[in-house]
N, C-alpha and C positions, 0 to 999 in steps of 0.2 A: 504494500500500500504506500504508494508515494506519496500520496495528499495528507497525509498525516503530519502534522507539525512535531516533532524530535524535542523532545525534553533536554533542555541544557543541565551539564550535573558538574556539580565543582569546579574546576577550573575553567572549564567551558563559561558557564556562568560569569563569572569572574574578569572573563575578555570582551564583555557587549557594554555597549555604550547604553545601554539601558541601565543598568548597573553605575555605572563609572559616574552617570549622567546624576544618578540620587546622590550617590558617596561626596560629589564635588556640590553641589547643591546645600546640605548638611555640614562644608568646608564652611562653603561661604556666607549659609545662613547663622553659624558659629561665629565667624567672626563681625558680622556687622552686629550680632548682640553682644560679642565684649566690645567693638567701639562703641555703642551705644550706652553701653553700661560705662565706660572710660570716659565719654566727652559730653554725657549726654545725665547720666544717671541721676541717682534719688541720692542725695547726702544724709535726710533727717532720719534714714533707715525705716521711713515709713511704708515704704514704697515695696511689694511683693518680690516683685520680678528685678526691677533695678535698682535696687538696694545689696543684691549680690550677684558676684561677678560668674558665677555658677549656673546661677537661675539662669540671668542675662544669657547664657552661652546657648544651656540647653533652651530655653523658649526660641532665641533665634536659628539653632538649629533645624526646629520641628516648622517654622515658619519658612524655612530654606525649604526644606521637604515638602510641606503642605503646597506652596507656590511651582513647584513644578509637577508634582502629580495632581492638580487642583485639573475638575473636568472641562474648567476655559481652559487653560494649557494645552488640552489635548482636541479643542475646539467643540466641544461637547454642551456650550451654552445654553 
């Protein structure tokens, strides 16, 4: 059966830009939430998310991630 699509396994996986595409995504949603938390942040520690340089990172991670698998991204509006 040709028309079958092939399951990528490990390392296969690992080589497709689908892949690579979230990994650098989660880079760069990572670091605009530590400069946001660096030049931008919560000083009086009131503040959830930038008030730490942790939070900051992880939220803008998963905002990296959500922004490119988000179904406008993939034209799905």
């Amino acid at each position: 059966m040709k028309n079958q699509v092939e399951m990528k396994t490990g390392k296969q996986f690992y080589k497709t830009w689908n892949f690579w595409k979230q990994v650098l995504s989660i880079v760069v949603g990572a670091t605009g939430g530590y400069l946001y938390y660096r030049y931008v942040g919560c000083s009086s520690g009131q503040c959830a998310i930038t008030s730490n340089p942790v939070m900051s990172i992880v939220w803008g991670g998963i905002m990296g991630l959500f922004l490119v698998n988000s179904p406008c991204a993939r034209g799905r509006c």
